[in-house]
Each structure stands twice: as structure tokens, then as C-alpha cells.
C-alpha positions as a Markdown table, in Angstrom:
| # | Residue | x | y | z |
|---|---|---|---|---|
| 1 | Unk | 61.9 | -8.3 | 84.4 |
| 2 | Unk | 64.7 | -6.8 | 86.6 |
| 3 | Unk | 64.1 | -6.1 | 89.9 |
| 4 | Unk | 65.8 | -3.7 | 92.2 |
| 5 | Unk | 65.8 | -2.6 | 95.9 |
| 6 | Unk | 66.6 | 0.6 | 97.1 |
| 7 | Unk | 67.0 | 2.3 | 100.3 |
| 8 | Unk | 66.1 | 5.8 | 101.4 |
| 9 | Unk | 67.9 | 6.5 | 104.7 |
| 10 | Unk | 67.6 | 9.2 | 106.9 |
| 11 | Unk | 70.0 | 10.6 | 109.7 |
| 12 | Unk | 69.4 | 13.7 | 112.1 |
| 13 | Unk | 67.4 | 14.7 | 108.9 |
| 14 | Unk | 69.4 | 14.4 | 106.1 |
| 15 | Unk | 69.1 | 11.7 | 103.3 |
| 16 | Unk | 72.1 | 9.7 | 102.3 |
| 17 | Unk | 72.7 | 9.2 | 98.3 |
| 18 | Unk | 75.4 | 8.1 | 96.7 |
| 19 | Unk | 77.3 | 8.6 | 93.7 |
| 20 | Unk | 77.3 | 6.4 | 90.8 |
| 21 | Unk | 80.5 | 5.2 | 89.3 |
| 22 | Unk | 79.3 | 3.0 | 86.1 |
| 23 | Unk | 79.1 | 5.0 | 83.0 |
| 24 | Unk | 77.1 | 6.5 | 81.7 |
| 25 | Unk | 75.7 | 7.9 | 84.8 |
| 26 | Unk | 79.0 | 8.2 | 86.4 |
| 27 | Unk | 78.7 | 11.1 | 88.8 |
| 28 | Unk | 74.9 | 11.0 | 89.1 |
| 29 | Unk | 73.6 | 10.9 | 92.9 |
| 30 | Unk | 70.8 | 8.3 | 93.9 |
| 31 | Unk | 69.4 | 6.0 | 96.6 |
| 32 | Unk | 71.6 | 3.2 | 97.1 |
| 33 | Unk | 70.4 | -0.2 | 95.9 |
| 34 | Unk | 70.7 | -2.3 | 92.9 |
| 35 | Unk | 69.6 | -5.6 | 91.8 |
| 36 | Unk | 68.2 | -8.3 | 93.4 |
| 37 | Unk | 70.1 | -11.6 | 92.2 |
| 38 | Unk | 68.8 | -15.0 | 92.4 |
| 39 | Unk | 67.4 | -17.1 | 95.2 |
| 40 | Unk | 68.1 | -13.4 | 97.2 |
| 41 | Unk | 65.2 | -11.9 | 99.3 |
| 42 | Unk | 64.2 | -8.4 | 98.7 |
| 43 | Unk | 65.6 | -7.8 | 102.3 |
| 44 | Unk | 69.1 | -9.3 | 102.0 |
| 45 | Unk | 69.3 | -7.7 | 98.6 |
| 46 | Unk | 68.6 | -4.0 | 100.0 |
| 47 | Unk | 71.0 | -4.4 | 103.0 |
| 48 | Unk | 74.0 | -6.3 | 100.8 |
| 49 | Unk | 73.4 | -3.6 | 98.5 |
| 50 | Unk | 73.4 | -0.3 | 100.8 |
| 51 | Unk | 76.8 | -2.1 | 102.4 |
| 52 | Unk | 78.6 | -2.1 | 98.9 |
| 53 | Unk | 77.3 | 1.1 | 97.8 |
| 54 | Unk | 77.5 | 3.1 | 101.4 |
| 55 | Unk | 79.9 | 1.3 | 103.4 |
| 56 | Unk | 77.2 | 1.1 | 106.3 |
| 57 | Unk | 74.3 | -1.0 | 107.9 |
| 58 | Unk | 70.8 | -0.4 | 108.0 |
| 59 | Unk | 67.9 | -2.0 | 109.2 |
| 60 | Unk | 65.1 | -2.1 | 107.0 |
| 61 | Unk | 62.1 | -0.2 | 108.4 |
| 62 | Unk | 58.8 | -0.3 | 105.7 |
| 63 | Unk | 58.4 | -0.4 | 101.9 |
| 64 | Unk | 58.0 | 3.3 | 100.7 |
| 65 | Unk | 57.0 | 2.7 | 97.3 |
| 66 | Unk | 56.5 | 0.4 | 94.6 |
| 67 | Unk | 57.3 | 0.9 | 90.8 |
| 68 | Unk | 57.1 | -0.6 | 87.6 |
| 69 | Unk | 58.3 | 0.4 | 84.3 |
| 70 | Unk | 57.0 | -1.0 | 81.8 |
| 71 | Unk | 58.7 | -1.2 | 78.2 |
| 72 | Unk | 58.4 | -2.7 | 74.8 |
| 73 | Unk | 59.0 | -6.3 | 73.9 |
| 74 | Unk | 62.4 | -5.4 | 72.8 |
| 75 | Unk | 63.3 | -4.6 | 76.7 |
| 76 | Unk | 63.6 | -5.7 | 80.0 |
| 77 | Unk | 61.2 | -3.9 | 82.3 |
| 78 | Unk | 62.0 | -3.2 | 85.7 |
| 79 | Unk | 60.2 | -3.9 | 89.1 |
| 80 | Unk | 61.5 | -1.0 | 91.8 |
| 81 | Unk | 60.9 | -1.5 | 95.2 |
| 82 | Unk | 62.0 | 1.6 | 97.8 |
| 83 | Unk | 62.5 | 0.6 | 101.3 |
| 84 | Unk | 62.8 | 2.9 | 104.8 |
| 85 | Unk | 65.7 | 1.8 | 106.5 |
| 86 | Unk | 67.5 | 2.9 | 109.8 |
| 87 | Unk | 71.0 | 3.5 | 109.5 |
| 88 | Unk | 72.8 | 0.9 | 112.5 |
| 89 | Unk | 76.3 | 2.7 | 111.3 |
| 90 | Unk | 76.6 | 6.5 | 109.9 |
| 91 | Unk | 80.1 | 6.7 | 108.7 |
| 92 | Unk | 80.0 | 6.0 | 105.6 |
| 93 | Unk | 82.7 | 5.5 | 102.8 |
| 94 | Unk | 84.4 | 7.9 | 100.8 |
| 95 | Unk | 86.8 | 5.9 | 98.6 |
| 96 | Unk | 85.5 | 4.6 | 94.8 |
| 97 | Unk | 85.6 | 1.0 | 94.0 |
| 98 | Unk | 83.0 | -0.6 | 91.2 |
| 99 | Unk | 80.0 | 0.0 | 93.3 |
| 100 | Unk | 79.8 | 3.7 | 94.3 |
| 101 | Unk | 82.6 | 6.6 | 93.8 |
| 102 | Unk | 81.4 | 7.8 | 97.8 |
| 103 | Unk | 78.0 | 8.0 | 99.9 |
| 104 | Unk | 77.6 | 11.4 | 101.6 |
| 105 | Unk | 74.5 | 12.4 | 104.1 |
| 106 | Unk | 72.8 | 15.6 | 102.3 |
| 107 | Unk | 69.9 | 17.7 | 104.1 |
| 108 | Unk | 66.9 | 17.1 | 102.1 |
| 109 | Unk | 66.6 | 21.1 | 101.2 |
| 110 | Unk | 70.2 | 20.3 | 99.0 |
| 111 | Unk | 68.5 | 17.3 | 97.4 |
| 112 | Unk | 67.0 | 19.5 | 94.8 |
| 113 | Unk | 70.3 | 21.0 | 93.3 |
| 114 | Unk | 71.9 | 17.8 | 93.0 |
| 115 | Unk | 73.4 | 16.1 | 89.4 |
| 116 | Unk | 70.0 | 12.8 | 90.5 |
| 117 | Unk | 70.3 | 10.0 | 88.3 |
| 118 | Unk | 66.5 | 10.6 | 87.9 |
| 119 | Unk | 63.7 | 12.9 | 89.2 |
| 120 | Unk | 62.5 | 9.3 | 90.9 |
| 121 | Unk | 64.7 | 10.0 | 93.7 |
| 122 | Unk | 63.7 | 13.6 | 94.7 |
| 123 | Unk | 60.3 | 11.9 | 94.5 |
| 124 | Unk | 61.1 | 9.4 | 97.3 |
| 125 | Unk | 62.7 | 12.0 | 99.3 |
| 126 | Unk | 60.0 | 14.1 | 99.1 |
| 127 | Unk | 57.3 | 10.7 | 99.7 |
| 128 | Unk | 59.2 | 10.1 | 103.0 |
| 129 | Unk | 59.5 | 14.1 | 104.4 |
| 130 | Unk | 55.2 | 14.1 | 103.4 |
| 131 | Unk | 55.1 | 11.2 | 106.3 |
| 132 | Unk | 53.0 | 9.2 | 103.8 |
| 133 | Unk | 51.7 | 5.9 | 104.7 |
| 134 | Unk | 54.4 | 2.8 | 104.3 |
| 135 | Unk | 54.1 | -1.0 | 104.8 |
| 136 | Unk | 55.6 | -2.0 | 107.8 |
| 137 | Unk | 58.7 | -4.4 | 107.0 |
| 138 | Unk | 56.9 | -7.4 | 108.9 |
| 139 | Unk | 54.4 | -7.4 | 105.4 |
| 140 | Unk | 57.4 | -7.6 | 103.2 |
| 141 | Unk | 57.8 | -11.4 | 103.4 |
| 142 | Unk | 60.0 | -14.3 | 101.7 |
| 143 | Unk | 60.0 | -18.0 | 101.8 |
| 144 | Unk | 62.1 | -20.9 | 100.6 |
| 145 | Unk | 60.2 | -22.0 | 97.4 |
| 146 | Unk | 59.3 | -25.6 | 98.2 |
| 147 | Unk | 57.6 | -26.1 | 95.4 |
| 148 | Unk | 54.3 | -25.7 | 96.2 |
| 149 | Unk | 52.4 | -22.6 | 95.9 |
């Protein structure tokens, strides 16, 4: 099972996405985030991850959403968790490297007419402008694994 992190930000009410730079979704906009990598915490994943993929800092505010897709044995299915976060920095960056080809702050209206990478993230956007409930981030916890459960 994979699991990813990923951020929906807002700023003076626009969303920021970025834009993909590994084919074959090359172009596509999304929420940044990625993968979570070993021994990482679902916080320290999402803010490394909005730093390579934005260029700025957030805070983490409340987990949005949870997902699961689940596929055949043949697959690896994915966990998805969506985070509000606070953006500590706006300016965000504008030249490509491996992670993102830019990160640009789009009013939520403009969302719709976008090249998404999936209709999951017009979802979120549309989740967090409805005002629906979220977990504050104090429930979203980790702890050293000591070994005992």
C-alpha cells in the first residue's frame, strides 16, 4: 500500500495547484503532495512535500479527507490523505526541476477549466469551499514505534 499526503492550500481565496512534471501526467495540475517514505510522519511528509513541489511553507491546519483505492492483487493500492494547510510563505516557485514544472495560486471559480490530473482534486477544492467538517491537526498523531503497541 502506498501512501500519500497532500495539501490543499488557500490564499486570499484562491487555491494553489501545481503542475506535474513526470510523464505521463506532465502538464496536469493537482494538490501538491506525494509519497510518504519510511520512518516519515504524515506531517513531515506533507510539509517536505509542498516545499519541493511549491517552493513555500505551510502549516498544517486539519485532515480534509481520507481515501483509499483499492485495486486487484496484481497492484499496489493507495491510502490518500488530504490535509488543510496555511501557507507561512506565498511566493511560490516558477522554475521546473523533477518535482513540479511551477505552482501558481488559481481562484477556485478557474479550478474547473483546468488540464487536473483527476476530478479528485476539484473534489477537495469544492470539500473545503462547502466549509465541511475537518479533523483538527492535534488528532492527526505519530509516535516513535517502540515496539510495543
Amino acid at each position: 500500500m502506498v501512501i500519500v499526503v497532500l495539501a490543499l492550500i488557500e490564499h486570499d481565496d484562491r487555491v494553489l495547484l501545481i503542475q506535474e512534471a513526470k510523464e505521463p501526467i506532465r502538464g496536469q495540475w493537482n494538490l501538491p503532495g506525494g509519497r510518504v517514505e519510511p520512518s516519515e510522519s504524515l506531517i513531515d511528509a506533507l510539509v517536505r512535500e509542498v516545499r519541493e513541489e511549491a517552493g513555500i511553507e505551510v502549516t498544517p491546519q486539519a485532515l480534509l479527507h481520507v481515501g483509499q483505492v483499492v485495486t486487484d492483487a496484481t497492484e499496489v493500492g493507495l491510502l490518500r490523505f488530504v490535509f488543510r494547510a496555511t501557507a507561512d510563505t506565498t511566493t511560490v516557485k516558477r522554475d521546473e526541476d523533477e518535482h513540479s514544472l511551477c505552482a501558481q495560486w488559481f481562484e477556485r471559480s478557474d479550478v474547473h477549466a483546468l488540464n487536473l490530473r483527476s476530478s479528485h482534486v476539484r473534489r477537495m477544492v469544492e470539500l473545503a469551499a462547502s466549509g465541511a467538517a475537518a479533523l483538527p491537526i492535534s488528532s492527526v498523531q505519530s509516535r516513535a514505534r517502540t515496539g510495543k503497541l
